[in-house]
C-alpha positions in Angstrom: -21.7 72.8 1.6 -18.6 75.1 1.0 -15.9 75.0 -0.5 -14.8 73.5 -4.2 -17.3 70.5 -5.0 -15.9 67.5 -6.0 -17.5 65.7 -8.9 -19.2 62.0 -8.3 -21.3 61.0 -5.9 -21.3 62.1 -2.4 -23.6 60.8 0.7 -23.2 62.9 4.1 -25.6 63.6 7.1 -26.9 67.4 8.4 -24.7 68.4 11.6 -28.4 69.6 13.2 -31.1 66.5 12.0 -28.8 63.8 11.5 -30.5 63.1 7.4 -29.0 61.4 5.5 -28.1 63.7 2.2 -27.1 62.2 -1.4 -25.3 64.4 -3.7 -24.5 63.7 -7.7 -22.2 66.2 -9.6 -21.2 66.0 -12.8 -18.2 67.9 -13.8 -18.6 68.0 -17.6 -22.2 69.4 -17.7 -22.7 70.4 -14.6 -25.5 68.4 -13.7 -26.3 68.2 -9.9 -28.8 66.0 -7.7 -29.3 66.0 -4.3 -31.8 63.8 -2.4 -32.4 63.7 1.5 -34.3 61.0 4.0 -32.9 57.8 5.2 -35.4 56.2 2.2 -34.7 57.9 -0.5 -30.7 58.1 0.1 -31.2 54.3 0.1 -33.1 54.2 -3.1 -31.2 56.3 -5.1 -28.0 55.0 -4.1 -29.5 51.2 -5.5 -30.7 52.8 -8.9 -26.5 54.1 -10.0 -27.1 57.5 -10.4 -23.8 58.0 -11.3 -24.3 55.2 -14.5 -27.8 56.5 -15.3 -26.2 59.9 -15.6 -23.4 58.9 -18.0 -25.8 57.3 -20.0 -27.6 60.6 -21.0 -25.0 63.5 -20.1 -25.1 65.5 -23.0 -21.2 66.4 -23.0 -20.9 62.6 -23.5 -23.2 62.7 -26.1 -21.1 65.8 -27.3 -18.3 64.5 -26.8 -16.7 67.3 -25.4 -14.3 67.3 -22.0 -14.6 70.1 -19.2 
C-alpha cells in the first residue's frame, strides 16, 4: 500500500492473487493488523476488530488524542 493510510478498517484484494486482505489501523496508537485468506478475512471481520481494539488501546486508556 502507498500513500497516507487512513485509520479504521480496510478490506482489499492483491492485483496478482486475487486474496482477500484485511487491514486495522488505529490512528491514536498506531496499532496495525493485517490478515490475508478468504477465511481468515471472513473471521476477523465477524469478531469487530475495530471494537475489540477500542476496548484495550492504550491511548484510550490514556486518554490522550493523536
Amino acid at each position: 500500500m502507498t500513500g497516507p493510510w487512513i485509520g479504521g478498517l480496510t478490506v482489499r484484494r492483491t492485483d496478482h492473487g486475487q486474496t482477500p486482505i484485511a487491514d486495522h489501523l488505529c490512528t491514536r496508537c498506531g496499532h496495525h493488523t493485517r490478515v490475508t485468506g478468504r477465511q481468515r478475512v471472513t473471521d476477523y471481520i465477524r469478531s469487530n476488530p475495530i471494537a475489540d481494539h477500542r476496548a484495550a488501546c492504550p491511548a484510550l486508556k490514556k486518554g490522550t488524542t493523536a
